[in-house]
TORPA-4810 file (N, C-alpha, C, O; in nm, 3 decimals):
<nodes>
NODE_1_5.520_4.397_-0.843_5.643_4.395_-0.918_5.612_4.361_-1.063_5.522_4.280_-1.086_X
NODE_2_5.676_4.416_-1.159_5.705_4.412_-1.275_5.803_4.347_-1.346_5.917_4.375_-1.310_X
NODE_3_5.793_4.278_-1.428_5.962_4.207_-1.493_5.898_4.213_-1.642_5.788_4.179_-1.683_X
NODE_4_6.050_4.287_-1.729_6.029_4.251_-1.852_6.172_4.134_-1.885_6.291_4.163_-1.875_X
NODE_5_6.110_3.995_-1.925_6.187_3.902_-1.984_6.273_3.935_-2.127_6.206_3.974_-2.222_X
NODE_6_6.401_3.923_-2.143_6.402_3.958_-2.289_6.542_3.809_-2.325_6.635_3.764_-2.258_X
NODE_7_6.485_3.779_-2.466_6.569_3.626_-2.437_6.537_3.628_-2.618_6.427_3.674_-2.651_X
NODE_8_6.621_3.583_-2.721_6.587_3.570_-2.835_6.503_3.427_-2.909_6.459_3.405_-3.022_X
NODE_9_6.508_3.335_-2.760_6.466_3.223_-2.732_6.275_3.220_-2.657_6.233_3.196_-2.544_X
NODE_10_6.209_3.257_-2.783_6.072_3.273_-2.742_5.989_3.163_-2.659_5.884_3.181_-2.597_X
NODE_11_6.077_3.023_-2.675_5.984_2.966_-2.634_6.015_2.969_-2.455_5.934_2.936_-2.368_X
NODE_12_6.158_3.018_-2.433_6.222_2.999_-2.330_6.122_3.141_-2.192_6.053_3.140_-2.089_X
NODE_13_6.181_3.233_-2.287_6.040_3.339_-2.252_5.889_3.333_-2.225_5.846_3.355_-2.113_X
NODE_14_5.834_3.312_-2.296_5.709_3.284_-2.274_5.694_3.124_-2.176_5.597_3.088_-2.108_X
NODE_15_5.782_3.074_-2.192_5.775_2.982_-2.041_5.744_3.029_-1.924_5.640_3.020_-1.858_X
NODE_16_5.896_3.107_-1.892_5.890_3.174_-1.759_5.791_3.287_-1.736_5.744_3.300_-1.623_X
NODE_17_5.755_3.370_-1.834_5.610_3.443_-1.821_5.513_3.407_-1.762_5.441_3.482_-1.696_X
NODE_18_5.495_3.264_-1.783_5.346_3.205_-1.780_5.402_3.096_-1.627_5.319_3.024_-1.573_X
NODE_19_5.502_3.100_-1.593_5.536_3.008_-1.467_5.548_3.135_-1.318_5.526_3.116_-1.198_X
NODE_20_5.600_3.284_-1.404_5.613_3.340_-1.292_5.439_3.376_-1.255_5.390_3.354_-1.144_X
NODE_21_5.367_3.430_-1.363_5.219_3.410_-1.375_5.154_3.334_-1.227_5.106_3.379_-1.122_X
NODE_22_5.184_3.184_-1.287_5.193_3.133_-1.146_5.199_3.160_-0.979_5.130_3.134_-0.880_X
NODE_23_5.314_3.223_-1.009_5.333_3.275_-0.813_5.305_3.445_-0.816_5.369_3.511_-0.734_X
NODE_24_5.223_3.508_-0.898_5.232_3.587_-0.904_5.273_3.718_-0.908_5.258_3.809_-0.827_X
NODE_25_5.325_3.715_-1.011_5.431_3.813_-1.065_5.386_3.852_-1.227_5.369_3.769_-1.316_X
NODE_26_5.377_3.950_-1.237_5.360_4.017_-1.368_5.506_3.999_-1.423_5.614_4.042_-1.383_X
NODE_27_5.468_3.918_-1.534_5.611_3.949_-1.648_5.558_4.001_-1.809_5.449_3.957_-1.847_X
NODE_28_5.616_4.070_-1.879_5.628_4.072_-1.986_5.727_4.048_-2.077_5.842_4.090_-2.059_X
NODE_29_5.691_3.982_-2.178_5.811_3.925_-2.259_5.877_4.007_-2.417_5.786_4.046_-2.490_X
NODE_30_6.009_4.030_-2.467_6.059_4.060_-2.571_6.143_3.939_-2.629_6.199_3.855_-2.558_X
NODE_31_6.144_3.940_-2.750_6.250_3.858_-2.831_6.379_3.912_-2.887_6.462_3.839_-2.942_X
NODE_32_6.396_4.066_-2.866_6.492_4.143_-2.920_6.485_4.243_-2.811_6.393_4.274_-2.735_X
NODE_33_6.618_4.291_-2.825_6.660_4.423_-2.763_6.589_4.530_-2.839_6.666_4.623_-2.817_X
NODE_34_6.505_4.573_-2.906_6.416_4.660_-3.017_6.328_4.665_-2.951_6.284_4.763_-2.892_X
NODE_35_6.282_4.537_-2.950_6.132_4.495_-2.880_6.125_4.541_-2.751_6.039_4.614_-2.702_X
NODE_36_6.202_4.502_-2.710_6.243_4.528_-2.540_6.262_4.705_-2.502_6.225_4.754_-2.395_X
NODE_37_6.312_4.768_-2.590_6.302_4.893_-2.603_6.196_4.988_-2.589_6.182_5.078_-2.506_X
NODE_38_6.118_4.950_-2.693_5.984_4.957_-2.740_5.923_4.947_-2.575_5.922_5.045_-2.499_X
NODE_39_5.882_4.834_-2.544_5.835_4.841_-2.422_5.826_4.883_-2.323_5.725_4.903_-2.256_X
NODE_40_5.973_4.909_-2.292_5.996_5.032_-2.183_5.957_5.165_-2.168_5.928_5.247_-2.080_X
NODE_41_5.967_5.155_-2.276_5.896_5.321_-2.337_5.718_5.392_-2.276_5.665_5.502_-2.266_X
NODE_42_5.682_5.250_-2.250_5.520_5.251_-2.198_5.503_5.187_-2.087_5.392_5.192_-2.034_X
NODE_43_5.609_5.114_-2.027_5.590_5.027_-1.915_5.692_5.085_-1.806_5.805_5.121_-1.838_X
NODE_44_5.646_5.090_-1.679_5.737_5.100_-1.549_5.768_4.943_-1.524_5.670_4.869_-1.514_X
NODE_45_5.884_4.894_-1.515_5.900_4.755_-1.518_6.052_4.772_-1.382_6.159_4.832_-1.389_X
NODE_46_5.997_4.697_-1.286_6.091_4.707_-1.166_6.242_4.636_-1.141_6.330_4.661_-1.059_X
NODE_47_6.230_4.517_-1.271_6.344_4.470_-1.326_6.334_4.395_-1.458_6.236_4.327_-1.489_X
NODE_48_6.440_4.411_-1.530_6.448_4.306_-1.630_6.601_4.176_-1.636_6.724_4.179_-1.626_X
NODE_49_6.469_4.059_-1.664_6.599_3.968_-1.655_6.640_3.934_-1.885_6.569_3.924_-1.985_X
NODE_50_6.748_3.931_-1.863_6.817_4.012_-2.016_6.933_3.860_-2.030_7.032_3.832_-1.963_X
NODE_51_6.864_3.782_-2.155_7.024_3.695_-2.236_7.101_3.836_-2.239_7.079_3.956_-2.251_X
NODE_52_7.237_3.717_-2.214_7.331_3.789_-2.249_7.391_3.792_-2.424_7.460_3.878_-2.480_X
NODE_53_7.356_3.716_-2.457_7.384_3.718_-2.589_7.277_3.700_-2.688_7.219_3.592_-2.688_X
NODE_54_7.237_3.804_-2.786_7.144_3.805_-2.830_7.214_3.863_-2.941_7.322_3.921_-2.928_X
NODE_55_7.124_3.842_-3.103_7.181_3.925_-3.207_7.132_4.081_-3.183_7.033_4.117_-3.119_X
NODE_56_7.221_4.158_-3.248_7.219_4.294_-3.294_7.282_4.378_-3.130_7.390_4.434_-3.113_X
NODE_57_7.146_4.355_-3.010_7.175_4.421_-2.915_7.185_4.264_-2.832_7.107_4.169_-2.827_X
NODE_58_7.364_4.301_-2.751_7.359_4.185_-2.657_7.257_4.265_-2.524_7.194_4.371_-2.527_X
NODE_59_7.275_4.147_-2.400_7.186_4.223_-2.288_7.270_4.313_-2.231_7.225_4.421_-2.191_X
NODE_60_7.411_4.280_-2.220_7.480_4.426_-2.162_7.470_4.548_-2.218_7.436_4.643_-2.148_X
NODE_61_7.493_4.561_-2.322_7.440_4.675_-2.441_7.292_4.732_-2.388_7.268_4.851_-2.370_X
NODE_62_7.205_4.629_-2.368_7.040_4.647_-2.378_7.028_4.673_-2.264_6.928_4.743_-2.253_X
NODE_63_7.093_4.649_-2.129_7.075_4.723_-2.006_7.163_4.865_-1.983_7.117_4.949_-1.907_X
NODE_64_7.271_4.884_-2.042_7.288_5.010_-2.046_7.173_5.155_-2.121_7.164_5.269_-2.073_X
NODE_65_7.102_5.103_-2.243_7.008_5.167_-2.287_6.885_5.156_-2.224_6.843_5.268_-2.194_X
NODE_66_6.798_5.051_-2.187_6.714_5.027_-2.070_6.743_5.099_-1.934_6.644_5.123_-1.866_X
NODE_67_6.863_5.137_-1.886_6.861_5.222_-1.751_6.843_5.349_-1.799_6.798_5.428_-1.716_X
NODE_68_6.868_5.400_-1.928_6.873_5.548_-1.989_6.679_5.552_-1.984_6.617_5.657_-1.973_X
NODE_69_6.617_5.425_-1.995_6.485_5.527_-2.028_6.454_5.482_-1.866_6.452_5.585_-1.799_X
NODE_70_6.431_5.374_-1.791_6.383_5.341_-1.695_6.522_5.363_-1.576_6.578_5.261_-1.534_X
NODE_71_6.562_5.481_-1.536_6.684_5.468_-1.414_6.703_5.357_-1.290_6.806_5.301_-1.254_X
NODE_72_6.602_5.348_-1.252_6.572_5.264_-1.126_6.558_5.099_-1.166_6.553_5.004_-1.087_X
NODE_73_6.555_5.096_-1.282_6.559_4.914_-1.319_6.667_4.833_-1.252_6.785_4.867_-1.249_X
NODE_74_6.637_4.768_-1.221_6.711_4.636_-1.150_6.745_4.530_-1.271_6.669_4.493_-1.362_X
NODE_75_6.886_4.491_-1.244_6.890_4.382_-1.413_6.948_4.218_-1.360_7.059_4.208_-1.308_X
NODE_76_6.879_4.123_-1.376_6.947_3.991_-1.390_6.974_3.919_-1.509_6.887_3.910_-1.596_X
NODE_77_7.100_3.860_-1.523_7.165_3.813_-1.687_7.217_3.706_-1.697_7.333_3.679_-1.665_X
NODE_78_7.100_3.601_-1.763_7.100_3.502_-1.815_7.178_3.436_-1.913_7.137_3.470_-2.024_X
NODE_79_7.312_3.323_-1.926_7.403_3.276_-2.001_7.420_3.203_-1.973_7.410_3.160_-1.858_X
NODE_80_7.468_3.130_-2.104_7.462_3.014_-2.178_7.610_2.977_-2.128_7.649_2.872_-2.076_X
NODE_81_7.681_3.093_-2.161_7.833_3.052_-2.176_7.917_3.171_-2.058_8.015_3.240_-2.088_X
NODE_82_7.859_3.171_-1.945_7.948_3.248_-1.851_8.075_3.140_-1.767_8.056_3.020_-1.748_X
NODE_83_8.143_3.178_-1.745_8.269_3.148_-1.611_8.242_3.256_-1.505_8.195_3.369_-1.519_X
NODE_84_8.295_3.177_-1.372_8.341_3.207_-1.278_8.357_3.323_-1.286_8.261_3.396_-1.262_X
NODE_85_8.430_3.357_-1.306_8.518_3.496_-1.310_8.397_3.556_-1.325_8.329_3.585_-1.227_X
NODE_86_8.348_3.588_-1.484_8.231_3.646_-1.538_8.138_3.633_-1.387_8.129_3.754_-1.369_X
NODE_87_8.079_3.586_-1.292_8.001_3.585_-1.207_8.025_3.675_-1.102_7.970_3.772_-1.049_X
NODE_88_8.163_3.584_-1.088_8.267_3.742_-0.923_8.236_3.901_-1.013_8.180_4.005_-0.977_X
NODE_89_8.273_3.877_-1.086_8.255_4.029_-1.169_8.146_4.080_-1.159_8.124_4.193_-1.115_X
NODE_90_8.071_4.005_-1.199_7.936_4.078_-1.157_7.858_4.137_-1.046_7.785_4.235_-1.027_X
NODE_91_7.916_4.014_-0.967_7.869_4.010_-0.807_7.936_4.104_-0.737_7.897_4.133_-0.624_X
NODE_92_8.068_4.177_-0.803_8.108_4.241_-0.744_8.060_4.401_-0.785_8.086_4.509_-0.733_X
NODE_93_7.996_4.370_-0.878_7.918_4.550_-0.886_7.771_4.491_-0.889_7.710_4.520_-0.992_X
NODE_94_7.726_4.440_-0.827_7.589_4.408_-0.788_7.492_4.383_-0.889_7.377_4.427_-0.889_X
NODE_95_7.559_4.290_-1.000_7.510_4.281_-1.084_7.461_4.086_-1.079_7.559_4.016_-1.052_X
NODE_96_7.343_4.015_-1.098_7.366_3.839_-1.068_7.336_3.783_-1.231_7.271_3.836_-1.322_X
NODE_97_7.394_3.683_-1.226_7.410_3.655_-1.322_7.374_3.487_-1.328_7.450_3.426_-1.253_X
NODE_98_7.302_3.421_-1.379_7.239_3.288_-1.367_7.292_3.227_-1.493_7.350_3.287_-1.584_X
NODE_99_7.252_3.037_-1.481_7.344_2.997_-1.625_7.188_2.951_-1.644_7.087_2.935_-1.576_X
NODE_100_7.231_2.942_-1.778_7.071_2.871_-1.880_7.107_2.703_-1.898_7.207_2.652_-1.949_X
NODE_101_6.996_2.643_-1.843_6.861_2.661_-1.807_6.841_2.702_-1.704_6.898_2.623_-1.628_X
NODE_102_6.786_2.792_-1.635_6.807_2.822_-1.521_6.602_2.800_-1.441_6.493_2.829_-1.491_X
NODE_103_6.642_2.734_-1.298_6.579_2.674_-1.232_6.481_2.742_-1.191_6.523_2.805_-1.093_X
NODE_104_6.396_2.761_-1.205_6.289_2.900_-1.151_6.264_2.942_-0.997_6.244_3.052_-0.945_X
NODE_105_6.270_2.837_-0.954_6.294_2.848_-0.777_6.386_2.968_-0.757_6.350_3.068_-0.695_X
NODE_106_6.509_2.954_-0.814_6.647_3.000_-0.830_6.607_3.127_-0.867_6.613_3.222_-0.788_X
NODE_107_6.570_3.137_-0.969_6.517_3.256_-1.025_6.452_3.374_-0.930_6.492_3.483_-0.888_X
NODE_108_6.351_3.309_-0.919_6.277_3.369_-0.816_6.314_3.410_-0.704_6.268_3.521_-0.675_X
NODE_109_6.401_3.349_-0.607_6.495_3.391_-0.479_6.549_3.476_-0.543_6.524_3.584_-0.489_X
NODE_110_6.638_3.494_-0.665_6.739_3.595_-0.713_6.631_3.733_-0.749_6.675_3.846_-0.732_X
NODE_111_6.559_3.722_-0.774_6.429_3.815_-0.834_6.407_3.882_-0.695_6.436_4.002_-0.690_X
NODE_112_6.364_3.826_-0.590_6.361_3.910_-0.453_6.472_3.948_-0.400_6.484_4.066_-0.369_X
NODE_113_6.574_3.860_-0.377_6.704_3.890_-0.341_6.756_4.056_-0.436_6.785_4.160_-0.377_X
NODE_114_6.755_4.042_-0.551_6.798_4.185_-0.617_6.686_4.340_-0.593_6.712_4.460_-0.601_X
NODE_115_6.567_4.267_-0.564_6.476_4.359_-0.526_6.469_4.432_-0.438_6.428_4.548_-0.445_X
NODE_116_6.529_4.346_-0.288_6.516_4.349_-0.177_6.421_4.335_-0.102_6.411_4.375_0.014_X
NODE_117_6.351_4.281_-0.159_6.250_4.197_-0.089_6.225_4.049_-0.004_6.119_3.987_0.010_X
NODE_118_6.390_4.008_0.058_6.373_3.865_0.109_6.314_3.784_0.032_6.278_3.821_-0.079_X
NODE_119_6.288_3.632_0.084_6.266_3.550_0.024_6.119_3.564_0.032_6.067_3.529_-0.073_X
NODE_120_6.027_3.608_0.130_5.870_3.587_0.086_5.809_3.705_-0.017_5.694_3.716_-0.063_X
NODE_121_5.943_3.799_-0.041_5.872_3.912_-0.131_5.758_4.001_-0.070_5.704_4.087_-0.138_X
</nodes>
């Protein structure tokens, strides 16, 4: 599996890069929806987890253009400032949505869970 991280919060990124690293998982990281662009362009990446609020391109914006080059991407969306509601909504078009800081354990179940890969992946 593949994950491209995209978060305007570098240090927050390159955290989880180097933690999923750990249990083995390839991640690559962007700081912008540009960047993140850019990348796709050369990378098969099996999901990306995307802030939702970022300058220029938010992540909803940046996963609608991200499914145009990569179709089959899987997306999880990271916020600061979601409600309830904002979550059912999501959950209800199969979209998950986590709050920041978000727990990597957590992460990770949600990372297989959207994959479909159960919990041992």
């Amino acid at each position: 599996m593949r994950i491209l991280l995209v978060d305007d919060e570098r240090d927050l990124v390159s955290a989880l890069a180097e933690r999923f690293s750990f249990r083995n998982i390839d991640a690559d990281f962007a700081t912008s929806g540009d960047e993140a662009l850019k990348m796709a362009q050369t990378t098969a990446y099996d999901l990306a987890i995307l802030d939702v609020k970022m300058p220029k391109i938010n992540g909803l914006e940046l996963s609608k253009r991200l499914l145009k080059i990569l179709p089959e991407l899987k997306c999880i969306f990271l916020t600061g400032h979601g409600s309830e509601l904002d979550f059912q909504a999501g959950a209800s078009m199969g979209v998950a949505y986590l709050v920041k800081p978000v727990n990597i354990d957590l992460l990770v179940r949600e990372i297989h869970k959207v994959l479909g890969q159960g919990k041992d992946g």
